[in-house]
N, C-alpha and C positions, 0 to 999 in steps of 0.2 A: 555838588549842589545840595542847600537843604533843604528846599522846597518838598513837601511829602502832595503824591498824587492821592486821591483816596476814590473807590467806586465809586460809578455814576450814581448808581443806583442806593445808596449807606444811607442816605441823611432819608428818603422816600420808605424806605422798608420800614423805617419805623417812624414814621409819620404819626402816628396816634402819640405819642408817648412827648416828640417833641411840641404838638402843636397844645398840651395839655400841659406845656410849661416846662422850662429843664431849670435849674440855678446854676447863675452865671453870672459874669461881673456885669457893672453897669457899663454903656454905653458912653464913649469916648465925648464927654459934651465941655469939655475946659479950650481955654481960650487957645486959640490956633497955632501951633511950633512948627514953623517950616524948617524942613530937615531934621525929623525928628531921628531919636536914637533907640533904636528898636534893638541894640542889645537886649536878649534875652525872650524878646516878646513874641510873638504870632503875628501874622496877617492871614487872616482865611478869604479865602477870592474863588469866585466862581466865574466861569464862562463855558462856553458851547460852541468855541471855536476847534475843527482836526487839526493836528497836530501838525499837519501841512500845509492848512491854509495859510495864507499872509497873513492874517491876524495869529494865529497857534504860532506859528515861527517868531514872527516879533514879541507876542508875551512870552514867551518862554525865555525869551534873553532880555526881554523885561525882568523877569522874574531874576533873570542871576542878576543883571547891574542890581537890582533893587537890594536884593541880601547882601551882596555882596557891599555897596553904599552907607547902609542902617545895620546891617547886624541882624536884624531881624530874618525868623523864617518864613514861610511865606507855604504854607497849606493851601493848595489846590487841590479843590473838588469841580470833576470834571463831568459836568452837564447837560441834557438836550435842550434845544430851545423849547420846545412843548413842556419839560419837567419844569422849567424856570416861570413859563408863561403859564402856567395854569395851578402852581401853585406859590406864586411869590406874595400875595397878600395872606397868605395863614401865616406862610416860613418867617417872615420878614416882621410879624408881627410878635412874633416865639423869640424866646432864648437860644433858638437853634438859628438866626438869621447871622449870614458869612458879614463879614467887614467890609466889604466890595463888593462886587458883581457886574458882567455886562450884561445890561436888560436893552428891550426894546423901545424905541423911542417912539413918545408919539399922543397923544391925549387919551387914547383908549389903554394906553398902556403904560410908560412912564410918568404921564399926568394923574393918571388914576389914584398910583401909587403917592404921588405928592401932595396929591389932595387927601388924600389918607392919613397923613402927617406920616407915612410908612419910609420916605427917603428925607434924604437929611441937604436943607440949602446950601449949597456947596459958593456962596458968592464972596464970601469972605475969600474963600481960596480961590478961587478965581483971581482977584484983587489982589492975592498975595502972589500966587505964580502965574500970574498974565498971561491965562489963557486966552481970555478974548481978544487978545493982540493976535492970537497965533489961528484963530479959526474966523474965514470967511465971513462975511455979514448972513449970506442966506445958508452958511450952515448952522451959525445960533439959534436958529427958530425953535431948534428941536432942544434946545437945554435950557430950555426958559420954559416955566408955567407958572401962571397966575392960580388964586387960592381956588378955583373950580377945575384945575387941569387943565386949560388951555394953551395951548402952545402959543410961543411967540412974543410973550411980555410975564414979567415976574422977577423972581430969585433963581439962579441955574439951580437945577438939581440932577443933571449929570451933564458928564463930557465927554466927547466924541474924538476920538483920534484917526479915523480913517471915515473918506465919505464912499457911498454906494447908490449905484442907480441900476438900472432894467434897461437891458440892450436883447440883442438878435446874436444867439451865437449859429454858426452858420459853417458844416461840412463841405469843406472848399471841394474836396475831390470829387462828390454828388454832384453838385452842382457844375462843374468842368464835364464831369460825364452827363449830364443832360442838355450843355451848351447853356445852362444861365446865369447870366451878369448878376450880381450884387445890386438887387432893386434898392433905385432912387425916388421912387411913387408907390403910393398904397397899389394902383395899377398894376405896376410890375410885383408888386409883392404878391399879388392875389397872382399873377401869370404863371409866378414861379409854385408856388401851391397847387394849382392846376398842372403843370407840366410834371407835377414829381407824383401824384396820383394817377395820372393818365399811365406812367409809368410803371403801376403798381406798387406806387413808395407812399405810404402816408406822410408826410411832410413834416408837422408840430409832432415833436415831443411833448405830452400833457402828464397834466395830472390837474383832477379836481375835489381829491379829498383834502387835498392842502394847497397854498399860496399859488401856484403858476398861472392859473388859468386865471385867479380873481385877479391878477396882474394884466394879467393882456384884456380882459373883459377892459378895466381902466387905461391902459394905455387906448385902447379904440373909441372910449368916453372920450378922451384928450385928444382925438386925434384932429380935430376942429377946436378944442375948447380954449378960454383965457385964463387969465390969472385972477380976473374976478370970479368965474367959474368955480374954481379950483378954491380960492378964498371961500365964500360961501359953501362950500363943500366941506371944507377942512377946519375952517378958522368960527363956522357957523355968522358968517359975516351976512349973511342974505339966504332967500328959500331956495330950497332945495325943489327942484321939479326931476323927479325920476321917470316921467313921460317926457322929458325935453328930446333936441333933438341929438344930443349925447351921448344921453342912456338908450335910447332907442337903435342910435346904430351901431353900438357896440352889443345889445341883445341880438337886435336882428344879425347881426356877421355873427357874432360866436354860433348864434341856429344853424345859419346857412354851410357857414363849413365844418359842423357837423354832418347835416345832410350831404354835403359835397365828399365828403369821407375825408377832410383833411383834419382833422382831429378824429380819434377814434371813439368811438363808444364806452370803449373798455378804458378808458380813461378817470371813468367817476369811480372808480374803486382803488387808483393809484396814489400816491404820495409824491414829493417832490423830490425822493431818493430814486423812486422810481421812474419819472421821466429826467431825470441828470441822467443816468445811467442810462437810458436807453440812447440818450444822445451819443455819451461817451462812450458806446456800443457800437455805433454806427446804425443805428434800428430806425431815428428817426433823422433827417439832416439840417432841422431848426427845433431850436430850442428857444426862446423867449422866458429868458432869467435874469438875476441880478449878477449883481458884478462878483458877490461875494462866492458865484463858482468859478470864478478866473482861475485860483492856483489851481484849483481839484480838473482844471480842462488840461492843463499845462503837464501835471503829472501824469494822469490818468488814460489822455488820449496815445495812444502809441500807433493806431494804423491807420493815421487818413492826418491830413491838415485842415484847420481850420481857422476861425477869425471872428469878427465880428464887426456889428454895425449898428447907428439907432435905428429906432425905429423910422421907416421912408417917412418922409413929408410931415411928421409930428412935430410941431413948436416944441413940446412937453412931453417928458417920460415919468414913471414912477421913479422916486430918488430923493436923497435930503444926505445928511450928513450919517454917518455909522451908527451902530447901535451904540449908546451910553454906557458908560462906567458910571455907577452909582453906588452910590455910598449911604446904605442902609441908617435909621435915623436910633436904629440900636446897637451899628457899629459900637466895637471895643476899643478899638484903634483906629480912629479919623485920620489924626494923623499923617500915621503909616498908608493910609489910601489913598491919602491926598499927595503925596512921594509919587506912589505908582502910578498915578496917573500922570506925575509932572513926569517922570523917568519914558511913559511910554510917548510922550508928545516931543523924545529929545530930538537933535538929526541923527542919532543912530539906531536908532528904534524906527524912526519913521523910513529911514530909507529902506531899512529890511522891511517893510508893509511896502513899498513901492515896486523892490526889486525882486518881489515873491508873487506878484499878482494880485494885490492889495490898492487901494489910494489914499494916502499920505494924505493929512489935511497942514501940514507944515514942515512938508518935508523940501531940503536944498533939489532945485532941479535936475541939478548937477551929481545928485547922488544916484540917480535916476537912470542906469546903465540899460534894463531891459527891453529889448526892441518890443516885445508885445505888453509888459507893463506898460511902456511909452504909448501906445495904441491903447491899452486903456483909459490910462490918463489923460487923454488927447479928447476921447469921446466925453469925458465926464465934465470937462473945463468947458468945452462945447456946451453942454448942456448948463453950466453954471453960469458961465457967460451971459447967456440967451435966458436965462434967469427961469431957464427950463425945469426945475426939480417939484416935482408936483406931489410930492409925497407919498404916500400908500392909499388905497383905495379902503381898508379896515382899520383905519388911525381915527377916523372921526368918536366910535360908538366901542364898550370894553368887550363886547360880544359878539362885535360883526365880523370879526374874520369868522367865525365856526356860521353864520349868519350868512355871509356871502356865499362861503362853500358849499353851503345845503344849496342858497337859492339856482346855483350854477350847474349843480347837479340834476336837480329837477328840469332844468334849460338844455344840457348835452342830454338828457332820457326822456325829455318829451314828452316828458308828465305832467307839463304846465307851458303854458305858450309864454312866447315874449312880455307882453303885455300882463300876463299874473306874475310873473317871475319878478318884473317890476315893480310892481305892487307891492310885494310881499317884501323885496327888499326896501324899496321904499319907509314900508310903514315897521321894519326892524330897524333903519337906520334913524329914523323920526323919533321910535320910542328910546331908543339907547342914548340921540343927542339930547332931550328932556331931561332924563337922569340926570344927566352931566349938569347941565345948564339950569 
């Protein structure tokens, strides 16, 4: 292989030096060569996928067809999503910005950048390798922005090769040893929370210094809401009431089962590596995350079984299509990135995201051998079906995910009641969609 890995951490260490300009060629802007011939050239690419997830196993042999197709080598530098997310408008703006990247979709975050002129319209290519043929009508939302960042109408400015949502992963053998079924109502979900605390077991695996918790806060927003709801929330289609009755009962439940002890306290000081890991521990016997921990359960867990399920009684879960491949608007080689993204959309790239615990957005079904891939796939079609994908709860505003986390923190420590915690997110979410809008 010629692909060269390089430290997470290289291109960060010396941050001052790149963001203060480097010389470099210019950016790849001539008229569009499908199947280009990268004899000789580079492709630099970044993403923030383990080497085991279903996305890391399928780019990785993206990565050989690709060299191996063009000629070209293909420099990987290997990521956190936090290093990408918090500093892609300086990097991306510099001479030190990669030719590709996965970033995160979404108007606080992919739109941001294309309102920036920071990503590069990818629609031409589109039109040349027919990608919209191959991805779903409701997974487009997220590769379309218009000139303010809004999702859902525009020019693509990135594409998506596998889709993800937020489900219940769930310790079969806890749950066998305490006699509880697989709740089909909020009812029984709250029963079996109660039964596994009665028992000395805290239930939710959390975390509230990063994403888990502001998931499930919104999954309990959705667990009544519409798709006008969810519009007006996401698309700023209509006002936003953060006193509705919504937000209220997903405040009021995230209190209450804190007080109830089925989330822990010691939860606002954890990360999202931190409640995976207790799950894949057996410490906690529900976990409420995205799909994107499927492979790392599959590898990871070795002393108990488990499974998963949506969320009970929810029309809607958090979900959309994958994170984007985007193609920086000071790429060197467009080109060559517009390849790799057609290479990883092929059927043998998508079937390996399938057969690894991943979901294929254009993969043969038939390729599709794994009995719990199958089972994830099965819940996600369900929810696309049912036109269930409600997006992320920190998509709307570029600064509410760090926004949510605080206000949720203050919610699990009891240092502000329901009703302020509201407020205050309220009037962060208010002031961030302004910006935008």
């Amino acid at each position: 292989m010629r692909k060269k890995h390089i430290a997470a951490g290289a291109i960060f260490a010396t941050a001052a030096l790149l963001l203060a300009g480097c010389t470099g060629g210019q950016a790849d802007d001539g008229p569009l060569v499908k199947d280009p011939d990268g004899e000789g050239k580079t492709l630099t690419l970044w993403h923030y996928e383990s080497e085991t997830s279903a996305m890391g196993v399928a780019w990785d042999a993206a990565i050989d067809k690709f060299e191996e197709e063009t000629g070209a080598t293909v420099e990987f530098e290997e990521k956190s999503f936090e290093q990408i997310r918090s500093t892609a408008s300086q990097v991306l703006n510099s001479d030190a910005s990669p030719d590709i990247l996965e970033y995160n979709k979404g108007n606080a975050t992919a739109g941001l950048l294309a309102s920036q002129g920071l990503l590069t319209d990818m629609t031409e290519a589109v039109e040349a390798y027919g990608w919209d043929d191959k991805l779903a009508e409701s997974l487009q939302t997220t590769t379309r922005y218009d000139e303010d960042g809004v999702m859902g109408s525009g020019g693509y400015y990135g594409i998506p090769n596998y889709g993800e949502f937020v489900e219940v992963y769930y310790n079969k053998d806890a749950f066998a040893q305490y006699g509880i079924e697989v709740p089909t109502t909020f009812d029984e979900f709250e029963a079996a929370l109660a039964t596994f605390k009665e028992n000395g077991v805290t239930p939710l695996a959390e975390s509230v210094a990063e994403y888990p918790l502001g998931q499930l806060f919104y999954q309990l927003a959705l667990y009544d809401a519409t798709r006008e709801w969810v519009n007006d929330y996401q698309l700023y289609t209509g006002t936003v009431d953060w006193h509705d009755d919504n937000f209220t009962f997903a405040a009021e439940t995230i209190a209450d089962w804190v007080d109830k002890g089925y989330i822990s306290k010691d939860s606002t000081g954890l990360k999202a590596e931190d409640a995976g890991v207790a799950f894949i521990n057996g410490t906690n016997p529900i976990f409420y995350s995205g799909s994107w921990w499927y492979g790392r359960m599959v590898t990871d867990i070795t002393t108990f079984d488990w499974g998963t399920f949506l969320f009970p009684e929810a029309a809607m879960s958090p979900g959309s299509s994958g994170n984007l491949w985007v193609v920086p608007e000071n790429s060197k080689e467009k080109d060559l990135a517009y390849k790799f993204i057609d290479i990883t959309m092929s059927p043998e790239i998508q079937a390996l995201i399938g057969n690894n615990g991943g979901i294929p957005v254009a993969a043969d079904a038939a390729d599709i051998t794994d009995p719990k891939s199958q089972e994830l796939i099965a819940n996600f079609n369900a929810l696309t079906e049912a036109d269930g994908l409600a997006f992320y709860p920190d998509w709307p505003a570029p600064t509410f995910y760090d926004q949510l986390n605080a206000g949720l923190q203050e919610l699990v420590n009891g240092t502000k009641s329901t009703d302020e915690v509201l407020t205050q997110l309220g009037d962060d979410y208010q002031s961030g969609v302004d910006d935008i809008k």
